[in-house]
C-alpha positions as CSV (number, residue, x, y, z in Angstrom):
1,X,21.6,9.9,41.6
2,X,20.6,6.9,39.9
3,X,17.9,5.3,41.3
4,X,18.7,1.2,42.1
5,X,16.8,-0.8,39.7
6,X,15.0,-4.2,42.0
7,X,14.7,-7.5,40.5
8,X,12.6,-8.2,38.2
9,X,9.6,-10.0,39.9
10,X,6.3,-11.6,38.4
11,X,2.8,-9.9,39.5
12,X,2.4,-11.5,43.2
13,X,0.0,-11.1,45.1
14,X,-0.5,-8.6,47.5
15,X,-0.3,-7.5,50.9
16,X,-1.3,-3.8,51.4
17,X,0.1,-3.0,55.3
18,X,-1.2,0.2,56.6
19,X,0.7,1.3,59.8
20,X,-2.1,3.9,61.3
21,X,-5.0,2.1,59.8
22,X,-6.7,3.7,62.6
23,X,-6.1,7.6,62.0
24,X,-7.3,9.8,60.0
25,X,-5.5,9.6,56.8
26,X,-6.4,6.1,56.5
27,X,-10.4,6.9,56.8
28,X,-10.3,9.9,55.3
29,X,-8.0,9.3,52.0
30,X,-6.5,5.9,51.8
31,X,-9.0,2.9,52.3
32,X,-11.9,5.2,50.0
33,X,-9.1,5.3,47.4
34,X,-8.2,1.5,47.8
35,X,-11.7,1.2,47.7
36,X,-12.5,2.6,44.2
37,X,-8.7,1.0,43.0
38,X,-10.3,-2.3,44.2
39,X,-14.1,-1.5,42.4
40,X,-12.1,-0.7,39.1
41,X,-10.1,-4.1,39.1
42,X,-6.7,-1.6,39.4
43,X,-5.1,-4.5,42.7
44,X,-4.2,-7.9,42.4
45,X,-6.9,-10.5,42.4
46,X,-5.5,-12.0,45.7
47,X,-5.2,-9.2,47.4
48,X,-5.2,-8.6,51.4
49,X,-5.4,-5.4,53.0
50,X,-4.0,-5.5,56.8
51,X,-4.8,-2.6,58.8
52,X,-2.2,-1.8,61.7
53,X,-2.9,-0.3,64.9
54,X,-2.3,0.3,68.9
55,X,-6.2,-0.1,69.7
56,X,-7.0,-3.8,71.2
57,X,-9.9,-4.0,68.3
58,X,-10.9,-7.1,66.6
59,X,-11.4,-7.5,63.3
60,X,-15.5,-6.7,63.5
61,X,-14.4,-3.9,65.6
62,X,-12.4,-2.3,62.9
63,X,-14.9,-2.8,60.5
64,X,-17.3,-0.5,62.2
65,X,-14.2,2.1,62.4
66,X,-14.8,1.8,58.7
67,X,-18.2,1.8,58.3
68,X,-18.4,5.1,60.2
69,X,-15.1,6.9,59.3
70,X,-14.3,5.9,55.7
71,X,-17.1,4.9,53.8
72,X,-19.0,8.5,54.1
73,X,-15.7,9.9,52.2
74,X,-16.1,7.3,49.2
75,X,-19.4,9.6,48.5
76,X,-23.2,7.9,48.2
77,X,-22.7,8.4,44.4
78,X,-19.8,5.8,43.8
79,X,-20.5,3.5,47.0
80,X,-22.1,-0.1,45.9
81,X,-23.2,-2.4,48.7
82,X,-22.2,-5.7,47.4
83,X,-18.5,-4.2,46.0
84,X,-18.1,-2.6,49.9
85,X,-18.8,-5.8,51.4
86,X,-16.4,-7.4,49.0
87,X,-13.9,-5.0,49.5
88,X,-14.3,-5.1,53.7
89,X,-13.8,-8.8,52.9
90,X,-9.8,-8.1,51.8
91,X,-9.3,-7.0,55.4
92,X,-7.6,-7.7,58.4
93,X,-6.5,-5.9,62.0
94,X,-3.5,-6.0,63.7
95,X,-2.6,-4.9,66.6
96,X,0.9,-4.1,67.1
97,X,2.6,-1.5,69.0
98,X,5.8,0.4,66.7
99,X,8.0,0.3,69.2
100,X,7.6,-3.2,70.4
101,X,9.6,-5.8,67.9
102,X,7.5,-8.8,70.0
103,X,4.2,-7.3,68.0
104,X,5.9,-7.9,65.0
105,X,6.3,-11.4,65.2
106,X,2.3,-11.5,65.3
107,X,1.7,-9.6,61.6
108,X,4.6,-12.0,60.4
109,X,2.0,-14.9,61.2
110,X,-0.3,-13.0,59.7
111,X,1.4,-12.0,56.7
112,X,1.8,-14.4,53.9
113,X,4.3,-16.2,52.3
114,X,5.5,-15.2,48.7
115,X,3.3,-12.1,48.2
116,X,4.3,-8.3,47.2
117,X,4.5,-7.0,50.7
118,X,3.6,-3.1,50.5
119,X,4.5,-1.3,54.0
120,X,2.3,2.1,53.9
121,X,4.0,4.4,56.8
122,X,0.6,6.3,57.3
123,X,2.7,7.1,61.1
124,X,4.5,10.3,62.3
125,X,7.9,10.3,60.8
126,X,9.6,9.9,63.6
127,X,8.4,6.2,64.0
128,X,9.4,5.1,60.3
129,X,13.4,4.1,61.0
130,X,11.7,2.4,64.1
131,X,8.9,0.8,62.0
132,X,11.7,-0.2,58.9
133,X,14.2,-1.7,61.7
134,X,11.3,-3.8,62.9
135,X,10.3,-5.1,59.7
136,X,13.8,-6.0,59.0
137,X,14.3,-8.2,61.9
138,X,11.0,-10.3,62.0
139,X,12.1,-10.9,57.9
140,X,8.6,-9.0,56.5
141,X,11.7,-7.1,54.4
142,X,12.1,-8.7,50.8
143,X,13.2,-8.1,47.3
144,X,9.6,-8.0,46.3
145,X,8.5,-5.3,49.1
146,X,7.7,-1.7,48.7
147,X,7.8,0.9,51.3
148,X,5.4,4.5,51.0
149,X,6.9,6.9,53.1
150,X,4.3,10.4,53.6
151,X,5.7,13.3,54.4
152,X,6.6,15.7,56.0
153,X,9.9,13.3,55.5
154,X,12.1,14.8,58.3
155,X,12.0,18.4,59.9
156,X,15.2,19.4,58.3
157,X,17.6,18.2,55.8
158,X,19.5,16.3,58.8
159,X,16.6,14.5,59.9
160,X,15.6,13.8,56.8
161,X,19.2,12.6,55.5
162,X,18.9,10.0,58.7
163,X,15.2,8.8,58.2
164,X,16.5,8.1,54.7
165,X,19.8,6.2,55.4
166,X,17.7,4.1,58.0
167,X,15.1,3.2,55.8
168,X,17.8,2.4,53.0
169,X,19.5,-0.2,55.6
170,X,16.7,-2.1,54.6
171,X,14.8,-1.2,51.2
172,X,17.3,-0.2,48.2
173,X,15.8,3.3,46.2
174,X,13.4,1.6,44.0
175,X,11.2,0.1,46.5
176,X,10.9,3.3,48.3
177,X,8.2,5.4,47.3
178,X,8.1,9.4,49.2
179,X,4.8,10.3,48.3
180,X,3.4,13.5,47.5
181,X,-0.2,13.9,46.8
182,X,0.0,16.8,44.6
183,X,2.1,14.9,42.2
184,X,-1.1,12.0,41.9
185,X,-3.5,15.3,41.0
186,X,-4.4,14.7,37.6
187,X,-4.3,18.6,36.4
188,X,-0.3,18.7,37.6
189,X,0.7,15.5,35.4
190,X,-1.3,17.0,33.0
191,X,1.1,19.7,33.5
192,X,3.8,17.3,31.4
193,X,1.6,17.2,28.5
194,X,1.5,20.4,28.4
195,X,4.4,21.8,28.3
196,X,5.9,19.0,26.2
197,X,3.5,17.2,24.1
198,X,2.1,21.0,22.2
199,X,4.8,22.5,20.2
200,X,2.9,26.3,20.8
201,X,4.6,26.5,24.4
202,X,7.8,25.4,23.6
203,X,9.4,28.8,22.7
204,X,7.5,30.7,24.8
205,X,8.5,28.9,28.3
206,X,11.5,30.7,29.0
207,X,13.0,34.1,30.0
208,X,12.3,37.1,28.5
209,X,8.8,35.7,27.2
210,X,7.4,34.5,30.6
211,X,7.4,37.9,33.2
212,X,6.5,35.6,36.5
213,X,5.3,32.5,37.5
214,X,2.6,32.4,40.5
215,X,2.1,28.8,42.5
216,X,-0.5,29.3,45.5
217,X,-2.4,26.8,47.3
218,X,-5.0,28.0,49.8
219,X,-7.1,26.9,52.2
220,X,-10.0,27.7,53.9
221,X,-9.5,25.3,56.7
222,X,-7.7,26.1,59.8
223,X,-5.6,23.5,61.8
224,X,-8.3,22.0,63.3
225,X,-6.7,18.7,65.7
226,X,-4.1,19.0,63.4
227,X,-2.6,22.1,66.1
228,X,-0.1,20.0,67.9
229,X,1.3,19.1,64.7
230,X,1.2,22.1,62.8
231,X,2.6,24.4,65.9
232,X,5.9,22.5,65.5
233,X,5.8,22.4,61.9
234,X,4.5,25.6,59.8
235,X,3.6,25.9,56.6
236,X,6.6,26.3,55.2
237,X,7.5,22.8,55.9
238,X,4.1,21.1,55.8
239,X,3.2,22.7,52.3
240,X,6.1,24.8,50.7
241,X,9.2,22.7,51.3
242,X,7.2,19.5,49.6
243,X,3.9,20.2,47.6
244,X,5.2,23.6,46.2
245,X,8.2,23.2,45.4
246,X,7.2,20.0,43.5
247,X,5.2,22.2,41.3
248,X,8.0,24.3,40.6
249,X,9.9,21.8,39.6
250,X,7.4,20.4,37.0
251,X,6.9,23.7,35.9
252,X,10.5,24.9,35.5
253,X,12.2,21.5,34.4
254,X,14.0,21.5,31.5
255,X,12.6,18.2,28.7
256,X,13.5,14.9,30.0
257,X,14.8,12.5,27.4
258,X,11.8,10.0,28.4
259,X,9.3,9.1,30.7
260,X,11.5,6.9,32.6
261,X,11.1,7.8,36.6
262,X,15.1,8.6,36.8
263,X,14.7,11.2,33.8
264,X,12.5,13.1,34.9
265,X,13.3,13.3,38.4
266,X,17.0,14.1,37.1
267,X,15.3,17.3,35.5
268,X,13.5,18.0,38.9
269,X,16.6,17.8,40.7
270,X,18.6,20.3,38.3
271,X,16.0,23.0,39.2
272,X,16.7,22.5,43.4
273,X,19.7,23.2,42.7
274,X,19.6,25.9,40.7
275,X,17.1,27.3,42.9
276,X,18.5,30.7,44.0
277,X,19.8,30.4,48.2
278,X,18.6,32.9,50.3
279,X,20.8,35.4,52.6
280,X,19.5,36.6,55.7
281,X,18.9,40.0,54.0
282,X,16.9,37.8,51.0
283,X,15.1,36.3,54.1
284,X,13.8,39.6,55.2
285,X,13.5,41.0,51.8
286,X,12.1,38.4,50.0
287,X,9.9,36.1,52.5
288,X,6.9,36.7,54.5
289,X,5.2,34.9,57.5
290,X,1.7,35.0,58.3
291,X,-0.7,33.5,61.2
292,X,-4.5,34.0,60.4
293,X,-6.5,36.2,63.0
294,X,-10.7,35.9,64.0
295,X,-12.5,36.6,61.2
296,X,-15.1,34.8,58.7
297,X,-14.7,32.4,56.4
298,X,-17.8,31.1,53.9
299,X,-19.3,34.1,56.2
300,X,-18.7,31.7,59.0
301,X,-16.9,33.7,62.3
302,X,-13.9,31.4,62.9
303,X,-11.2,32.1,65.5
304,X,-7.8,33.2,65.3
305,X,-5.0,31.1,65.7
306,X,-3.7,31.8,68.7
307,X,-6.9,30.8,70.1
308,X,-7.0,27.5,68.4
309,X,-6.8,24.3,71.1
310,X,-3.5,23.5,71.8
311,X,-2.1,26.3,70.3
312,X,1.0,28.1,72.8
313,X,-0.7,31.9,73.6
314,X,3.1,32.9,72.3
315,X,3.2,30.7,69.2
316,X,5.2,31.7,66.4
317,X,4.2,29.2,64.2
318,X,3.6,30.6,60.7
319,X,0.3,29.5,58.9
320,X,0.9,31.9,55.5
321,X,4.0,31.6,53.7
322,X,4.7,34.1,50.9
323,X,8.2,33.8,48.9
324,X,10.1,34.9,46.4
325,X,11.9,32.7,44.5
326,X,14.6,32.9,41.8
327,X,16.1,30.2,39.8
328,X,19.7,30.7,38.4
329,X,19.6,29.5,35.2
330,X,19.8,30.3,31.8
331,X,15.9,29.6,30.6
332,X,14.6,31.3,34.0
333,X,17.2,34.3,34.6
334,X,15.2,37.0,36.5
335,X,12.0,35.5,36.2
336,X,10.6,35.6,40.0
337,X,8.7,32.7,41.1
338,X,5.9,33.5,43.3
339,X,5.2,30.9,45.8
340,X,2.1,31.5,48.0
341,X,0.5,29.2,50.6
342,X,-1.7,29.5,53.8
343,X,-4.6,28.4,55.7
344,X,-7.9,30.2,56.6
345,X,-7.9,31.7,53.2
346,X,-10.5,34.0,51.4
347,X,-11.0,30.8,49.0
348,X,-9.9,26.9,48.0
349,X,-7.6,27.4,45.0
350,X,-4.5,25.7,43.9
351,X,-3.2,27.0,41.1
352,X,-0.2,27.7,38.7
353,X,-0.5,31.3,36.6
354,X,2.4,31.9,33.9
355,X,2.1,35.1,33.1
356,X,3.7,36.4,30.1
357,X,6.0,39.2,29.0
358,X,4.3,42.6,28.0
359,X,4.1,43.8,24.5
360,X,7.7,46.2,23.9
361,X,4.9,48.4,22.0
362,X,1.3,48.6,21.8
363,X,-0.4,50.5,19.0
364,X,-3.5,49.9,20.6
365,X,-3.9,52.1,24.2
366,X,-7.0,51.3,25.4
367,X,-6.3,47.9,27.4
368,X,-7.1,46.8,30.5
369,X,-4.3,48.0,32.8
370,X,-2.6,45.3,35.2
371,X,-3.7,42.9,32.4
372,X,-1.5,40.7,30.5
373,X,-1.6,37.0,29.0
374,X,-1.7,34.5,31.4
375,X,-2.0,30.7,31.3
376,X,-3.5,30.0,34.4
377,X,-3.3,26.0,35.4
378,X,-6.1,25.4,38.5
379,X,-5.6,22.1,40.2
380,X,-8.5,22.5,42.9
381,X,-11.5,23.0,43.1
382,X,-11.8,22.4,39.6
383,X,-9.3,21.3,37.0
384,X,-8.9,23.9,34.4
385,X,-6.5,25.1,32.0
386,X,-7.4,28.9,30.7
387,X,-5.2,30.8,28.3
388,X,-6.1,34.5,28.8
389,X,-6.1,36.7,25.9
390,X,-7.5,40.5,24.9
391,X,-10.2,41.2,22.7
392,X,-11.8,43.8,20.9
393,X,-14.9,44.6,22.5
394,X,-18.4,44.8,20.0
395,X,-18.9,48.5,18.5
396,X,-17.3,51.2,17.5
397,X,-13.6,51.6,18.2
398,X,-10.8,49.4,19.4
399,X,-11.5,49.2,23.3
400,X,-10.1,45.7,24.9
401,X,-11.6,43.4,27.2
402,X,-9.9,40.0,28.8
403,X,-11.5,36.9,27.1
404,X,-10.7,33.4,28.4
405,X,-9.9,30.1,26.2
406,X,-11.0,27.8,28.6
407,X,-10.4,24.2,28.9
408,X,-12.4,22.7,31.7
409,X,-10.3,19.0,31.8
410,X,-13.8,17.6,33.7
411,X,-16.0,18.4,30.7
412,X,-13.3,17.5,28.1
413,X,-13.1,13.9,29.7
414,X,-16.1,12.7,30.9
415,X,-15.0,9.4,32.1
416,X,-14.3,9.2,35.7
417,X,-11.5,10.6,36.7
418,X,-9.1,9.3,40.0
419,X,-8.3,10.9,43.0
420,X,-4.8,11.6,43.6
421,X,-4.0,8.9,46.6
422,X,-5.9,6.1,44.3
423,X,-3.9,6.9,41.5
424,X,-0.7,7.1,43.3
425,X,-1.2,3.6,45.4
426,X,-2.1,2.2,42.1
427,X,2.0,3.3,41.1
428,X,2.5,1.9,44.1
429,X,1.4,-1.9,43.8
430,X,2.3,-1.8,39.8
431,X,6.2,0.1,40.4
432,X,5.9,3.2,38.9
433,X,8.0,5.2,40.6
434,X,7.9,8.8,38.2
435,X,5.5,11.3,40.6
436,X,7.4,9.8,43.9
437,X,10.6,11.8,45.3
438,X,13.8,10.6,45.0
439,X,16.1,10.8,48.1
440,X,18.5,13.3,46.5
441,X,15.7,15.0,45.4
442,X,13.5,15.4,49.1
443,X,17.5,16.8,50.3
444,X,18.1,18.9,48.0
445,X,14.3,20.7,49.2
446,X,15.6,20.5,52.8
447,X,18.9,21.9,51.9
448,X,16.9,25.4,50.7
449,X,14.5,25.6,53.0
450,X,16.8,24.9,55.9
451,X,18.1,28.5,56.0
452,X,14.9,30.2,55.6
453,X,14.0,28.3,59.0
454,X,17.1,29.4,60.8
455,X,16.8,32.9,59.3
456,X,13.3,33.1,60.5
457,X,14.4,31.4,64.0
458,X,16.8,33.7,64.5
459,X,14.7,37.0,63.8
460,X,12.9,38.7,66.6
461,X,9.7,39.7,64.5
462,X,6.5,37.4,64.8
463,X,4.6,36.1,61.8
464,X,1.9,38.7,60.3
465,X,-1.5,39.0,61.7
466,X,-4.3,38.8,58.9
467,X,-7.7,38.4,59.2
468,X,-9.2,34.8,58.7
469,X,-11.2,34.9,55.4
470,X,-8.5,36.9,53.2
471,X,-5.6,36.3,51.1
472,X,-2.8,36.9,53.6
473,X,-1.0,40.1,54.9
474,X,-1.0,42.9,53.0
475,X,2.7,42.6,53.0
476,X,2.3,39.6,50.6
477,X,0.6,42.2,48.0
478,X,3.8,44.3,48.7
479,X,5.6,41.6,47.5
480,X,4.5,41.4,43.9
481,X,4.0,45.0,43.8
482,X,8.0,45.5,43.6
483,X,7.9,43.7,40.1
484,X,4.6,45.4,38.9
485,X,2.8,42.1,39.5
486,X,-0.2,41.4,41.2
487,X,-1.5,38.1,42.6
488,X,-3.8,36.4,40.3
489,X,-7.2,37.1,42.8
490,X,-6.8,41.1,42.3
491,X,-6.2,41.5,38.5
């Protein structure tokens, strides 16, 4: 698919529309990263921020909202006085109700003339064809605008193939911008350079050289008032269908011929599709389901999920996803991909490990066992590239000991570095559309994770207890174990 190239336009200036100004994605992550984007001179100089929402607030009123909600997440360290009041100054409140097109008539008042209108869909996706259609029809919708859809986009490849022909009634591919906050990190673009700007991995990132690949993200956190919408949801669609197989992709893409967004999501594409369907008797083999149990976390005692608020006594939803993964291609032929994800973890880690083939021969017999090179990429909590090597060990004979090259990416740059939502809006408002998803790309996720669903759906077997505070069922160990393979954590 080639993405639809908009007219060229002059910079404009800007109006920055945030449907759910009010929740909690907008305190927590948007308006502190507009904030610093704004401190750093990264928007328009005529820039206007207009916060949408149901509650009857006025403009003073949604000022508190920020005061008290967004402003502790911009951090005392980074906050300034004077630059918050400016930056309060860009604002406005809305009030309009999604489903009513009368409201919408009110932001077009609002709303200026011959700006860059950027439509931030900070909403459940359910309301965005609702919220697109409205737009439409009060004439908000131009060759200039921009649309950020978040995700999850869709529940399914045939929601998501209708949220995406509704939205594209009324914004062509290239003002449409599916965001994924994993792709903003700094440590997974980084990723790029990696692999293609240092001639040392180039031979070496391929079948038989590479044994596995390991992506995990894990959280501590349980769903918290997230329960309602995590009990329809699961992790395999909130996490595995979006953030990890994104980091597949960059991780298993063959070279792009440039930077150009449609390049390199071309290459992203290619590996979907490649990416190895599974059977029901794959499903069984090859996938496990989790759901965290009491336990103790940071030595905390934290409840089980089941006992969660709003949680069904008889829910099924799983909150630890273990898979694996094969991709049918020549550079990755039976290399397993191990993709690991789940909440109320032992620790916070997101991280990529490539861990390489063994030596056919070793002359030297005193190793480490279950210890091989490994490049292993962390994206949170720190950023951190470590190549992990043997050594000889000081004294007498030839005894071996794991050594780490480390590069910590923090110490290496000092300057400051962006969070992934500021760096993303700032894409965003200057059209950079390279770390957003491309519709053929989001449906060609949905379109392998759809049967996992219904092969799960169908079974009669619940998700896994484990115990709130470790890394998952033990079944997820059993999992590696068939290859000889171990999760990163027990090596």
């Amino acid at each position: 698919m080639t993405t639809q190239t908009a007219p060229a336009s002059p910079d404009l200036p800007l109006d920055m529309i945030i449907f759910g100004g009010g929740g909690d994605l907008s305190a927590r992550k948007l308006l502190p990263a507009l904030y610093m984007a704004h401190v750093h001179g990264n928007l328009p100089a005529d820039t206007r921020i207009l916060a949408i929402g149901r509650r009857p607030w006025s403009r003073d009123e949604y000022l508190s909202f920020m005061e008290e909600h967004s402003k502790p997440f911009v951090g005392d360290k980074v906050i300034d006085a004077a630059a918050w009041d400016r930056f309060l100054a860009l604002f406005e409140y809305v009030q309009v109700d999604v489903g009513s097109g009368d409201d919408y008539a009110r932001l077009a008042q609002v709303s200026r003339p011959g700006v860059r209108r950027v439509f931030y869909l900070a909403t459940s996706p359910n309301l965005f064809t609702t919220i697109c259609d409205h737009l439409a029809s009060a004439g908000l919708v131009d060759e200039h605008s921009r649309v950020v859809l978040e995700k999850p986009l869709g529940s399914d490849l045939a929601s998501a193939q209708a949220i995406n022909t509704s939205v594209g009634t009324h914004f062509n591919e290239a003002q449409i911008y599916r965001i994924d906050h994993y792709l903003g990190k700094e440590t997974v673009q980084n990723l790029m350079v990696l692999r293609f700007g240092n001639a040392i991995f180039g031979p070496l990132w391929q079948a038989p050289y590479i044994k596995s690949v390991q992506i995990t993200v894990a959280e501590t956190v349980g769903v918290g008032s997230r329960a309602g919408f995590y009990d329809e949801t699961g992790a395999l669609r909130d996490m595995v269908q979006n953030h990890l197989l994104q980091l597949l992709c960059i991780v298993a893409m063959e070279p792009p011929v440039s930077l150009d967004p449609d390049a390199v999501r071309d290459e992203k594409l290619k590996v979907l599709r490649s990416l190895r369907r599974m059977t029901p008797e794959d499903i069984a083999h090859d996938t496990v389901r989790g759901q965290y149990t009491a336990g103790a976390v940071g030595g905390e005692p934290v409840k089980g999920y089941l006992q969660e608020d709003n949680v069904p006594a008889d829910s099924r939803a799983e909150t630890f996803v273990a898979l694996r993964v094969h991709i049918n291609n020549w550079r990755w032929a039976n290399v397993p991909f191990f993709l690991r994800t789940g909440k109320r973890m032992q620790k916070k880690v997101s991280e990529i490990v490539i861990e390489f083939a063994d030596l056919p021969f070793s002359i030297i017999p005193s190793g480490p066992r279950n210890y091989g090179n490994r490049l292993v990429i962390q994206l949170q909590p720190a950023e951190s590239i470590q190549l992990q090597m043997l050594a000889k060990e000081p004294g007498s004979g030839m005894h071996m000991l794991p050594v780490n090259l480390n590069l910590d990416l923090e110490q290496a740059f000092t300057e400051r570095r962006a969070e992934a939502y500021e760096r993303l809006l700032i894409d965003v408002v200057r059209g950079r559309l390279t770390h957003f998803m491309r519709r053929d790309e989001l449906e060609a996720a949905w379109a392998w994770a759809d049967p996992i669903l219904e092969g799960w759906k169908q079974s009669s077997d619940r998700p896994r207890g484990y115990t709130a505070g470790t890394f998952g069922p033990s079944a997820a160990t059993t999992l590696v174990a068939r290859e000889n393979i171990v999760w990163a954590e027990e090596s």
